[in-house]
C-alpha positions as YAML, in Angstrom:
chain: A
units: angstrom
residues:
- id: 1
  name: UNK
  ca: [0.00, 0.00, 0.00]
- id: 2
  name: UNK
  ca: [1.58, 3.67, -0.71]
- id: 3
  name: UNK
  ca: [2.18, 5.72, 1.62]
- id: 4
  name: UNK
  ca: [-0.48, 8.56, 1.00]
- id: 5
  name: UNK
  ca: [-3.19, 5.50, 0.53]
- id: 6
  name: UNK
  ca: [-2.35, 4.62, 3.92]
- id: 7
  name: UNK
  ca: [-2.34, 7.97, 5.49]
- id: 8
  name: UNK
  ca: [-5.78, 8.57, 4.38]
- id: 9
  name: UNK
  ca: [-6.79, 4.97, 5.68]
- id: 10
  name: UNK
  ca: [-5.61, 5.47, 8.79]
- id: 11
  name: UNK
  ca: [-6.63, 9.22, 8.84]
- id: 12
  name: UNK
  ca: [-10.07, 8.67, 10.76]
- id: 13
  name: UNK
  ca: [-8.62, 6.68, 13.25]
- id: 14
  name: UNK
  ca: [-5.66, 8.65, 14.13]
- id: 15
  name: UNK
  ca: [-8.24, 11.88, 14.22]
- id: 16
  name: UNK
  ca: [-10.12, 9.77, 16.80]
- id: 17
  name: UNK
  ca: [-7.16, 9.12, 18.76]
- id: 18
  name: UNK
  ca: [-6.08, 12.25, 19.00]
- id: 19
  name: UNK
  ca: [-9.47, 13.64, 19.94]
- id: 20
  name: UNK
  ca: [-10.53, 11.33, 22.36]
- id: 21
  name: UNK
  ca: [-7.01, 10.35, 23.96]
- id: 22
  name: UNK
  ca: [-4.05, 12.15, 23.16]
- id: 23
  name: UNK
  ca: [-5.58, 15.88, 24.15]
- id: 24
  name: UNK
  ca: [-7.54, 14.94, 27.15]
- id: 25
  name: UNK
  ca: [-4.45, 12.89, 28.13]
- id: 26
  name: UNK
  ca: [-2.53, 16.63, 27.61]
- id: 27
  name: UNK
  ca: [-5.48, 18.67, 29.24]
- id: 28
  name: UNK
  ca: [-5.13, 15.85, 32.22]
- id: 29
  name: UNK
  ca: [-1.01, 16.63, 32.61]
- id: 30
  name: UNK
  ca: [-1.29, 20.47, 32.71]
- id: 31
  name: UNK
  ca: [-4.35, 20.23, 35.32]
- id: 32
  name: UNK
  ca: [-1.87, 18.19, 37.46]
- id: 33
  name: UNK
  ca: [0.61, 21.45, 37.55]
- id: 34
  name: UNK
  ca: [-1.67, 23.38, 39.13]
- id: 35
  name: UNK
  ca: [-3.49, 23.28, 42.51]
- id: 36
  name: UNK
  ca: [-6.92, 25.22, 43.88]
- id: 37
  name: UNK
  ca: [-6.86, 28.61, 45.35]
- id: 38
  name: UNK
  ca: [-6.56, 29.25, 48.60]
- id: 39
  name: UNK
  ca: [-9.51, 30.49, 50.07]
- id: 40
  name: UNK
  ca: [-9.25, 34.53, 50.97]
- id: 41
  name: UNK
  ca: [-9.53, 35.44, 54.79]
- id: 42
  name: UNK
  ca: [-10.76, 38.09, 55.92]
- id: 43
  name: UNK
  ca: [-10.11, 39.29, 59.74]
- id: 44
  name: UNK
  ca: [-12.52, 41.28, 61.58]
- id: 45
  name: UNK
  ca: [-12.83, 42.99, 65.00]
- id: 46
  name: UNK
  ca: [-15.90, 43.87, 66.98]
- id: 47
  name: UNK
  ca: [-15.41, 45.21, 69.86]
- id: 48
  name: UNK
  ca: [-18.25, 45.40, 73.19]
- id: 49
  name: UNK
  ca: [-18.50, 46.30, 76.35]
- id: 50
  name: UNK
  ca: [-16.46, 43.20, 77.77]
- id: 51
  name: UNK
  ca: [-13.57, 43.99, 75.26]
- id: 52
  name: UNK
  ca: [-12.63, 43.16, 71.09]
- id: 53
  name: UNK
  ca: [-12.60, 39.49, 69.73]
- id: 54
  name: UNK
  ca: [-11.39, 39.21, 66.40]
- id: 55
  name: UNK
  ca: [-13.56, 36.55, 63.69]
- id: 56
  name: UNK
  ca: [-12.30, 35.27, 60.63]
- id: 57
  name: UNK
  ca: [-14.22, 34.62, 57.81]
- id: 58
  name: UNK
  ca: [-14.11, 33.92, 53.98]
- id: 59
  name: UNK
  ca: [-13.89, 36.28, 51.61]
- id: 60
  name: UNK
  ca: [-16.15, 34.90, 48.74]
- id: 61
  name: UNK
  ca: [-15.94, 37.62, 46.58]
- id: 62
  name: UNK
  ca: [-12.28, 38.06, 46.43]
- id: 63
  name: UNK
  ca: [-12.18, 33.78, 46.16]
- id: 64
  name: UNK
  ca: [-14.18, 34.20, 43.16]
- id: 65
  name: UNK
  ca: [-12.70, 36.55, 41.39]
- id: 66
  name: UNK
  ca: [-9.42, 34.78, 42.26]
- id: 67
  name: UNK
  ca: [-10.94, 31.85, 40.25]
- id: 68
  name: UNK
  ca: [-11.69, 33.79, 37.40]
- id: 69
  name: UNK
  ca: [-8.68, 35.39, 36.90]
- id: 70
  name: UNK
  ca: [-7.04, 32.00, 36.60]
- id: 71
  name: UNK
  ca: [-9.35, 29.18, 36.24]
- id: 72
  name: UNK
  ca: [-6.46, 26.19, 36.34]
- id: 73
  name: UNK
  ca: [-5.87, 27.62, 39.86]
- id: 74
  name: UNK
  ca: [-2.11, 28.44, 40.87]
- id: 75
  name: UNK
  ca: [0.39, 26.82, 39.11]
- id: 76
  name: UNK
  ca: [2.11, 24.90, 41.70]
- id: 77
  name: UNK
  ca: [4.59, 22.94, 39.13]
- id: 78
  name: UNK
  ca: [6.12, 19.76, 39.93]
- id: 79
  name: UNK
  ca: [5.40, 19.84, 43.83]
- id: 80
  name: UNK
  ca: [2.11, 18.07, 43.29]
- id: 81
  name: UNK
  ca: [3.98, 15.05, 42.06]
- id: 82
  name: UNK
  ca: [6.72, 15.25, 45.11]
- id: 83
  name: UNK
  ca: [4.55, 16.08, 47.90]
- id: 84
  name: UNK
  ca: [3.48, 13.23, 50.87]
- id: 85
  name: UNK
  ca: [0.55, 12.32, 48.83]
- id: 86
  name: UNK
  ca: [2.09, 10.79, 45.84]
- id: 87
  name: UNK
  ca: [5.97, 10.19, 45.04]
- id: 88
  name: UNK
  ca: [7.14, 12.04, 48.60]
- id: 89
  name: UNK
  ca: [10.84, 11.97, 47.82]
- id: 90
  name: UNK
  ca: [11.42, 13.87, 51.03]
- id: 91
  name: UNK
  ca: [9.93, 11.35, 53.18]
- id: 92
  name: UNK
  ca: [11.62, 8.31, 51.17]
- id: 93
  name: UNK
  ca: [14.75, 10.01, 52.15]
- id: 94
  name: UNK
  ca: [13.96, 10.51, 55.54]
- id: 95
  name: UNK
  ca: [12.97, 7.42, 56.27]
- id: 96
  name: UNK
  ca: [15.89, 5.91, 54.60]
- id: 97
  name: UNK
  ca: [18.40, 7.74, 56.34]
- id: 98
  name: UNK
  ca: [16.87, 6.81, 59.47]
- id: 99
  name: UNK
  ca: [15.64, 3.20, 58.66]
- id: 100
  name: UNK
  ca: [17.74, 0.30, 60.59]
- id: 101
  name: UNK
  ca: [16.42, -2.34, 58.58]
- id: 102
  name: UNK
  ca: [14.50, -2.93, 55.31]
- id: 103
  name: UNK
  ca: [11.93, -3.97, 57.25]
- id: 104
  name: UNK
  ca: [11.21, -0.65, 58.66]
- id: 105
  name: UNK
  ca: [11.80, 1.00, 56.26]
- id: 106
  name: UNK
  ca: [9.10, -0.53, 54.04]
- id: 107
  name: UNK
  ca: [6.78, -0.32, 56.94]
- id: 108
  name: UNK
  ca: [7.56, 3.56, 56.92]
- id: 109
  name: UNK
  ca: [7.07, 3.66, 53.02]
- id: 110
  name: UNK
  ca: [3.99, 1.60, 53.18]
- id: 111
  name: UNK
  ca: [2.07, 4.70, 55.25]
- id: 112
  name: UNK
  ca: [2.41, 6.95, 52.67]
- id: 113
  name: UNK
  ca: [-1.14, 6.60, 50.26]
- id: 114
  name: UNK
  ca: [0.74, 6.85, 47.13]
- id: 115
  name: UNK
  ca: [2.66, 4.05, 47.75]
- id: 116
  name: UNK
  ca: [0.05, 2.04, 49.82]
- id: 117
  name: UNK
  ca: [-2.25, 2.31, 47.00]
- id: 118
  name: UNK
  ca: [1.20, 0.99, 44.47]
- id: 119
  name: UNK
  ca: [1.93, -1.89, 46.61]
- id: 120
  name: UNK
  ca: [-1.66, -3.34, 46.39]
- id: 121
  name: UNK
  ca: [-2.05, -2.72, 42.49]
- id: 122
  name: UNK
  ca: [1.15, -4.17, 41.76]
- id: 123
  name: UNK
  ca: [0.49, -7.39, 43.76]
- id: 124
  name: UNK
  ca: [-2.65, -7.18, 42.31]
- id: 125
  name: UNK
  ca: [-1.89, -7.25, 38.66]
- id: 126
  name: UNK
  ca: [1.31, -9.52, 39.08]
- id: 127
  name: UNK
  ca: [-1.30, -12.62, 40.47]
- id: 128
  name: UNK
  ca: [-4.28, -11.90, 38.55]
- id: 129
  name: UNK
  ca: [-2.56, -11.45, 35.16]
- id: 130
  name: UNK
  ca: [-0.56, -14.89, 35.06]
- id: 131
  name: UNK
  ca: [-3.48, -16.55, 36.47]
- id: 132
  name: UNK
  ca: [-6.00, -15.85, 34.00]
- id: 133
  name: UNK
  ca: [-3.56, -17.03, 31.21]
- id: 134
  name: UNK
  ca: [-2.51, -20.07, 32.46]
- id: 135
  name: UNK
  ca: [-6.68, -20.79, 33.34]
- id: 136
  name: UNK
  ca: [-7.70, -19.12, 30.68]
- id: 137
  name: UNK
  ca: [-6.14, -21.52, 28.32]
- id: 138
  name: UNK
  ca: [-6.07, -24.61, 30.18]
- id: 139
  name: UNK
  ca: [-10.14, -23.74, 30.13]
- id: 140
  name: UNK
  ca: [-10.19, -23.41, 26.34]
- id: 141
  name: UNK
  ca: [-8.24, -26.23, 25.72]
- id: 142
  name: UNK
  ca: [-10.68, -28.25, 27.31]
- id: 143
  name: UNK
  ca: [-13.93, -27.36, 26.30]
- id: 144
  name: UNK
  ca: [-12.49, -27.18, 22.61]
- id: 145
  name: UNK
  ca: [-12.03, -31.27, 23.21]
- id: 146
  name: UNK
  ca: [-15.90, -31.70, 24.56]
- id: 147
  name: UNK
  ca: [-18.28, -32.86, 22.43]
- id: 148
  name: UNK
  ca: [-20.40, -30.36, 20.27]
- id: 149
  name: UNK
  ca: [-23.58, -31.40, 21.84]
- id: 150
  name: UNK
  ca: [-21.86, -29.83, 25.68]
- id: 151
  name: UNK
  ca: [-19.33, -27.12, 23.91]
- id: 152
  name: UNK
  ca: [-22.61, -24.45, 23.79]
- id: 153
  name: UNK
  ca: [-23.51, -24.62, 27.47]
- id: 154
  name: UNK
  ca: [-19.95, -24.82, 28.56]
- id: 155
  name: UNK
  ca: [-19.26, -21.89, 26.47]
- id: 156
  name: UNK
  ca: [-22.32, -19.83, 28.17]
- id: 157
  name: UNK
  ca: [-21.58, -21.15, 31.56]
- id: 158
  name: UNK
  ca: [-17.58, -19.80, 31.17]
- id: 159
  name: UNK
  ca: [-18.91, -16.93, 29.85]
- id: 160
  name: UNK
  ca: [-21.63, -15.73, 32.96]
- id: 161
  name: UNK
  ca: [-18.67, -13.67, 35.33]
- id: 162
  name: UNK
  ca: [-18.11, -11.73, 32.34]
- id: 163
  name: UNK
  ca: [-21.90, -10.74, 31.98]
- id: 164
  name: UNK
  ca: [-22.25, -9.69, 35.21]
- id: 165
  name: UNK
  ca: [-21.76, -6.17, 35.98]
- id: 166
  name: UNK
  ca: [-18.59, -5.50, 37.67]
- id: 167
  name: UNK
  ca: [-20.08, -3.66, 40.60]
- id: 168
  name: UNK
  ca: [-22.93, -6.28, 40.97]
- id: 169
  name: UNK
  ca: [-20.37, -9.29, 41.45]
- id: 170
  name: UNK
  ca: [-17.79, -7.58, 43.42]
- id: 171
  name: UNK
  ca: [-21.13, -6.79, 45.76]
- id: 172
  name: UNK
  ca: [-22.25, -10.44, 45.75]
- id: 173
  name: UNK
  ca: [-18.82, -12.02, 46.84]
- id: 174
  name: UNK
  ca: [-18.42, -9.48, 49.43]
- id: 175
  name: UNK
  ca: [-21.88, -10.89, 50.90]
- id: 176
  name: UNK
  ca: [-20.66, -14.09, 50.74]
- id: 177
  name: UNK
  ca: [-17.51, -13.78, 52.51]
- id: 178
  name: UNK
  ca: [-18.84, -11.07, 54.99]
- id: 179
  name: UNK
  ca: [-18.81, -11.98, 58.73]
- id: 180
  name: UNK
  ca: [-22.93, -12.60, 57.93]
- id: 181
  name: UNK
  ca: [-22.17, -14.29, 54.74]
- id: 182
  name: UNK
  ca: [-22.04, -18.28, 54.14]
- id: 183
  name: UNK
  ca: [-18.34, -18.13, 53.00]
- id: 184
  name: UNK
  ca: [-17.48, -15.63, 56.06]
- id: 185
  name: UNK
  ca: [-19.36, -17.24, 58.69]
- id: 186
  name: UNK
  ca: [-17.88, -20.45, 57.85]
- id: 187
  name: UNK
  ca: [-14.21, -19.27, 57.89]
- id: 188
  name: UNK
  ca: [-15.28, -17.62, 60.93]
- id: 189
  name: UNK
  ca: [-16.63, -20.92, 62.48]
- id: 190
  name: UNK
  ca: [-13.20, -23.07, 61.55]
- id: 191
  name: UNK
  ca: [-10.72, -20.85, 62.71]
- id: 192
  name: UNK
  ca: [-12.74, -19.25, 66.02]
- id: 193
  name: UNK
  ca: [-11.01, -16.19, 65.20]
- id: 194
  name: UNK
  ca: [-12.55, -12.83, 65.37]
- id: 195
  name: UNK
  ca: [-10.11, -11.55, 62.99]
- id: 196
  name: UNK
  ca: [-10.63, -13.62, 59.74]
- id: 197
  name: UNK
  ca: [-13.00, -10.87, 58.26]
- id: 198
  name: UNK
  ca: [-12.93, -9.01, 55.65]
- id: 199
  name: UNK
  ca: [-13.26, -5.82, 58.04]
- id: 200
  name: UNK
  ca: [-10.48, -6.91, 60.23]
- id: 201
  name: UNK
  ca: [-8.05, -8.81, 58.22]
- id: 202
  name: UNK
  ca: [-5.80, -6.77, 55.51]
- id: 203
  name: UNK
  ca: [-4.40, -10.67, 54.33]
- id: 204
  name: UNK
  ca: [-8.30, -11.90, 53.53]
- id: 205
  name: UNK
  ca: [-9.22, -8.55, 52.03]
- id: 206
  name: UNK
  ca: [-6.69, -9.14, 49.77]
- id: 207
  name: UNK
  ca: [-7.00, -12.68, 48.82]
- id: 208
  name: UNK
  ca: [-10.97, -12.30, 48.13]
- id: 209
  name: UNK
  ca: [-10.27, -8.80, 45.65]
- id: 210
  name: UNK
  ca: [-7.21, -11.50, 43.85]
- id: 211
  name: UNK
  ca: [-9.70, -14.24, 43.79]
- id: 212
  name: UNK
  ca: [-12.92, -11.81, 42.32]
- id: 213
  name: UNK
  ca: [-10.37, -10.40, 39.55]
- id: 214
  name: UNK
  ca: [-9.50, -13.72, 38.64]
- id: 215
  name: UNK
  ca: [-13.12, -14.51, 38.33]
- id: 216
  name: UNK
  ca: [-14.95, -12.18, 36.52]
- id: 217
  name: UNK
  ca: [-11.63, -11.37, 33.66]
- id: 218
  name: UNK
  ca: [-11.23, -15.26, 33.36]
- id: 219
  name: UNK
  ca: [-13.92, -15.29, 30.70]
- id: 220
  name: UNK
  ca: [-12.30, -12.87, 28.36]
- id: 221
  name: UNK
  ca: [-8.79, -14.86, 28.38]
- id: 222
  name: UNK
  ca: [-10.79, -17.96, 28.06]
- id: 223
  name: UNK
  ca: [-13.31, -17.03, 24.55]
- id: 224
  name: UNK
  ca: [-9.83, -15.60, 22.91]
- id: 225
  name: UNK
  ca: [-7.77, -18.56, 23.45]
- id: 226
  name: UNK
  ca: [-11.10, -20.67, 22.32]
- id: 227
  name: UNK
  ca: [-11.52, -18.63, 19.49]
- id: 228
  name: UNK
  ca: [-7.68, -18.53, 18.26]
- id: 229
  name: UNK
  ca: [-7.97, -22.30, 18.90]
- id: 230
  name: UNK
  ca: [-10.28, -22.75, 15.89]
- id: 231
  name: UNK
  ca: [-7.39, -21.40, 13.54]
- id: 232
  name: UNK
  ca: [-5.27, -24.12, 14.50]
- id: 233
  name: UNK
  ca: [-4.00, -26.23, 11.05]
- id: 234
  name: UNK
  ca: [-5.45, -29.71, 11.67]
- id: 235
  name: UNK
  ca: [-2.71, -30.63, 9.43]
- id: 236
  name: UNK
  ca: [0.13, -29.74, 11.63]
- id: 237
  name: UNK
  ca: [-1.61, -31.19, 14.28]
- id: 238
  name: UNK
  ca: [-2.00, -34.33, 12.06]
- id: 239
  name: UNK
  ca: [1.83, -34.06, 11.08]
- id: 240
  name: UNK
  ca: [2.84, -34.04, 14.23]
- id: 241
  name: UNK
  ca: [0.36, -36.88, 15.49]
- id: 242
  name: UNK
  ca: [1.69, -38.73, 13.00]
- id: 243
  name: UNK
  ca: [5.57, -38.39, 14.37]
- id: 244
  name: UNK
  ca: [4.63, -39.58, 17.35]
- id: 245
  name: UNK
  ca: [3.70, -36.77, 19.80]
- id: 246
  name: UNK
  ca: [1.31, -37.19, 21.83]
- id: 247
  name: UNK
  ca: [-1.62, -34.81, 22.92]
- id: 248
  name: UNK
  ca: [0.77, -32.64, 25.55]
- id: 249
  name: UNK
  ca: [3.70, -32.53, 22.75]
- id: 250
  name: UNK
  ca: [1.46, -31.62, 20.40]
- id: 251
  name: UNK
  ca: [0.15, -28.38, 22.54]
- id: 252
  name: UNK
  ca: [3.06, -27.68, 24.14]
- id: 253
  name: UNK
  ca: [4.98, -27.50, 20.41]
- id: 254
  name: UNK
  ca: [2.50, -26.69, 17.99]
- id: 255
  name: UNK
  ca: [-1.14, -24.91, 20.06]
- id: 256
  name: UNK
  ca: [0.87, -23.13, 22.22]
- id: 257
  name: UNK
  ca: [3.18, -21.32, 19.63]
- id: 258
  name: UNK
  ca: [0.59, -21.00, 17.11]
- id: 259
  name: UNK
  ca: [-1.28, -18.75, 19.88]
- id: 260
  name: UNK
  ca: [1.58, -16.61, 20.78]
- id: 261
  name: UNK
  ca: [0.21, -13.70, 19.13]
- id: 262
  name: UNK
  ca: [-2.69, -14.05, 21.37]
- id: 263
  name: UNK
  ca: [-1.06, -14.37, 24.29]
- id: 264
  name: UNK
  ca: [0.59, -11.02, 23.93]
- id: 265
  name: UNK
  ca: [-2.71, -9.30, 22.89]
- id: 266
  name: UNK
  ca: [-3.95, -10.79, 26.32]
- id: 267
  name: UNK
  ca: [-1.47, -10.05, 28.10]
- id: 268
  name: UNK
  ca: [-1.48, -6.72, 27.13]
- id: 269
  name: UNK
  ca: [-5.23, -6.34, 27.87]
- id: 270
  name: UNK
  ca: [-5.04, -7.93, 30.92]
- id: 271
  name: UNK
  ca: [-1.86, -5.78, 32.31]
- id: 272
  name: UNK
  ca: [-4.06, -2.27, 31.27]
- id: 273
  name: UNK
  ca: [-7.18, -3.92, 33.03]
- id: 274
  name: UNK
  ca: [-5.73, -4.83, 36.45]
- id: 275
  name: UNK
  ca: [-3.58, -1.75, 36.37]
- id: 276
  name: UNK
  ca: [-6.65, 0.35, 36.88]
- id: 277
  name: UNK
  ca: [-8.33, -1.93, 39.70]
- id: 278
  name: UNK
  ca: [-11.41, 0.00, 40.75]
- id: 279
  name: UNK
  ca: [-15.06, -1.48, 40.87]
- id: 280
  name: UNK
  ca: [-14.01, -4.33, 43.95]
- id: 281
  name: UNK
  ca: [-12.21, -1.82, 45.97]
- id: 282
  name: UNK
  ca: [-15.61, 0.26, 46.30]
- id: 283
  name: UNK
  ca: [-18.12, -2.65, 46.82]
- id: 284
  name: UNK
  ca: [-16.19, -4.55, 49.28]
- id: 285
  name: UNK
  ca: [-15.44, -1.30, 51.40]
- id: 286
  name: UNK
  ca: [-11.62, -2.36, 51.50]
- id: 287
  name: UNK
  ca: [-10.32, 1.29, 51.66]
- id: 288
  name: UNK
  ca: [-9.09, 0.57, 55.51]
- id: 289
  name: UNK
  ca: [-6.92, -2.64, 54.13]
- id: 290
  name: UNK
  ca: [-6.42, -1.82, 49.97]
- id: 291
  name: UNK
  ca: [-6.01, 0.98, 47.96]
- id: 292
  name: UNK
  ca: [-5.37, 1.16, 44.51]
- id: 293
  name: UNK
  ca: [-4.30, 4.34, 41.83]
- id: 294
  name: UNK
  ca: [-7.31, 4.56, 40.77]
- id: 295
  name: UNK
  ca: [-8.79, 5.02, 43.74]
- id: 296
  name: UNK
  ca: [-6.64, 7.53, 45.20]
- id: 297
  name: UNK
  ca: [-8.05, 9.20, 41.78]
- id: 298
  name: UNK
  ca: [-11.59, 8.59, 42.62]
- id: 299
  name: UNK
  ca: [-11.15, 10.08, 46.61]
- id: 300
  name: UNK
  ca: [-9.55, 13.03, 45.32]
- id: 301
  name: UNK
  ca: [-12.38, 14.10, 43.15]
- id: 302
  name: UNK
  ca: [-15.19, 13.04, 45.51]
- id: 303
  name: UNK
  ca: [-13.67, 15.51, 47.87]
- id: 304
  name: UNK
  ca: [-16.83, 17.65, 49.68]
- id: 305
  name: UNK
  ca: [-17.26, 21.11, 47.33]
- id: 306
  name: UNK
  ca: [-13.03, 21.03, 46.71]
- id: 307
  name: UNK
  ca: [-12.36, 18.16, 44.48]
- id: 308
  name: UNK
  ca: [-8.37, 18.03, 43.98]
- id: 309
  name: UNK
  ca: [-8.12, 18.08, 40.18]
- id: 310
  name: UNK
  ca: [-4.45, 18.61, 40.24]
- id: 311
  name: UNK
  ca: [-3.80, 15.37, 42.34]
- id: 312
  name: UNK
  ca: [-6.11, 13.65, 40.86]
- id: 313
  name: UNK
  ca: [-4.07, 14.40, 37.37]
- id: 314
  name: UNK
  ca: [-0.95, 13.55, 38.68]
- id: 315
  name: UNK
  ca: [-2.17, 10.26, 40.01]
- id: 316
  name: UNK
  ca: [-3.81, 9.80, 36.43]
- id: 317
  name: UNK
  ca: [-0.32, 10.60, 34.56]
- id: 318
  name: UNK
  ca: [1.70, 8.48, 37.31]
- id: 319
  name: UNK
  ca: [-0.76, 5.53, 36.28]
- id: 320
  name: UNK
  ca: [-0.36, 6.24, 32.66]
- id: 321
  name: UNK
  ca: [3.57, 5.81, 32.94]
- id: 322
  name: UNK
  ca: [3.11, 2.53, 35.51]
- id: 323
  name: UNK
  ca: [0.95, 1.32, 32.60]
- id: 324
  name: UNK
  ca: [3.41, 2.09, 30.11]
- id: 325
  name: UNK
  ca: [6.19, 0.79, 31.74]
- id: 326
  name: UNK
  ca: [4.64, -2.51, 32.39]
- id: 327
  name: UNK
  ca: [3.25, -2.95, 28.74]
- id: 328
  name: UNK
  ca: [7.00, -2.28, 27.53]
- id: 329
  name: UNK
  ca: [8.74, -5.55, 27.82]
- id: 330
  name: UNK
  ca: [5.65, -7.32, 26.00]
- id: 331
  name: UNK
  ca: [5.53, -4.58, 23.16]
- id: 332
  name: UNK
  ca: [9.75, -5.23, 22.84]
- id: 333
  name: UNK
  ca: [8.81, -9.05, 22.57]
- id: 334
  name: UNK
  ca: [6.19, -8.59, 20.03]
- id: 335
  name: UNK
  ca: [8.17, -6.03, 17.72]
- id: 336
  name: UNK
  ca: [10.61, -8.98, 17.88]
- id: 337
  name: UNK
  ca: [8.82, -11.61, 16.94]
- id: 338
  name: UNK
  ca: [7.64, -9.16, 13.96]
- id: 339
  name: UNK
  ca: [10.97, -8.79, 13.01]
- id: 340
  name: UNK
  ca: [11.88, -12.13, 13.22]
- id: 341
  name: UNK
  ca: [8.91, -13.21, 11.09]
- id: 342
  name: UNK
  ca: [9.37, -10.49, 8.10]
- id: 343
  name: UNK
  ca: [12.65, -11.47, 7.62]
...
């Protein structure tokens, strides 16, 4: 295809792109270098027969006209990004220079929300991500060897986390696993300890938000691999049947590379997806125990008649550049491959 064919092909879409991504992604990054006005005070005296007190109140004229006059609010530069609430470089160094042990020092780290919130979406996305490939597949690969009559139902049954609203399932499992709940009171019943709930226990918060991600993105990994498992040649498969390998040799050396390219699309999906972990954070009330980035966003722009737009954009760009970094090493892999392949 020539090259001005193609820019006109891809014209709409990159119009789109820029549009809906690249200038609210710009807008988002110069909101985050500035930071709301300071309210105006105004002191007064009034004086009586017992003597002068002096009241302060808020200007809300002079606040106004303030906001007017520059509606971004004061440009406060990079200090949003290095203050306590998000990378807090002064209080890294701090409490590395007085930390006696890694131990305390990560405990130090771990109180500040930015990194809190880091710790939990990392963990988060590092479990959930491998283990809805490796199920995902291993899912795929066996209802692809059902018979027809039981692949439909199997299909619709893998398919029902996915179909469920987010907030709706998230709600459900923290019912069950509540102290009221069947899954909660049982744990509760076991173990005779008070503390195996999801209100008390950080541990248990965080296993039942790893075990609800897994659940409801399973589906998606599971109808791609199923689907990618259709284009399979039947005569490799036959080939290599006929060579002697058995079933496992013949996924391990000939499925299982022939779905590469899906992998990495998954795995790219997946990594974007659990990056941004939001809906089971909110319905299982797990603020106390886990936070994630996008929460810290969310808190910061619920805030009562002063929502924080600047940290909430320099949370925003901060997850941007986690996502980026973490989608790296599979984009370097795939451009690889590409290479590999063309020549």
């Amino acid at each position: 295809m020539k090259h001005r064919t193609f820019f006109w092909f891809i014209l709409p879409t990159l119009s789109a792109m820029i549009l809906f991504i690249a200038l609210p992604i710009v807008s988002v990054f110069i909101q985050s270098l500035y930071v709301g006005h300071e309210q105006v005070l105004v002191v007064s005296e009034s004086c009586g027969p017992f003597g002068c007190t002096e009241t302060t109140s808020v200007d809300l004229e002079a606040t106004e006209a303030l906001r007017e006059e520059a509606p971004l609010g004061r440009f406060n530069g990079a200090e949003t990004y290095l203050n306590r609430s998000h990378l807090a470089f002064a209080e890294i160094g701090v409490a590395w220079a007085e930390a006696e042990t890694w131990g305390s020092f990560w405990n130090d780290v771990r109180d500040l929300p930015f990194y809190r919130a880091l710790a939990f979406t990392l963990t988060y996305t590092a479990v959930v991500t491998p283990f809805v490939l490796v199920l995902g597949l291993a899912i795929a690969l066996g209802v692809n060897t059902l018979p027809r009559m039981l692949k439909g139902p199997s299909i619709f049954v893998s398919l029902l986390p996915f179909l469920v609203t987010p907030l709706v399932g998230s709600l459900i499992l923290f019912w069950m696993v509540d102290g009221d709940g069947v899954i909660g009171a049982t744990i509760l019943y076991l173990f005779d300890d008070p503390n195996l709930s999801l209100k008390a226990s950080a541990t248990l918060t965080w296993t039942m938000l790893i075990i609800y991600g897994i659940w409801h993105t399973l589906p998606f990994s599971f109808i791609t691999f199923y689907a990618g498992l259709q284009t399979v040649p039947s005569d490799t498969l036959e080939a290599a049947k006929i060579d002697g390998a058995n079933k496992w040799q013949s996924m391990l050396y000939v499925v299982v590379p022939h779905l590469m390219p899906l992998v990495s699309f998954v795995t790219l999906m997946l990594l974007m997806d659990n990056f941004r972990v939001f809906e089971p954070i909110v319905s299982f009330k797990a603020e106390a125990h886990a936070t994630s980035l996008s929460w810290i966003i969310y808190n910061d722009l619920r805030e009562s008649g002063n929502p924080l737009y600047g940290s909430a954009g320099a949370t925003s760009i901060l997850t941007i550049i986690g996502v980026i970094i973490l989608l790296t090493p599979v984009l370097i892999r795939t451009w690889r491959d590409f290479n590999r392949k063309a020549h």
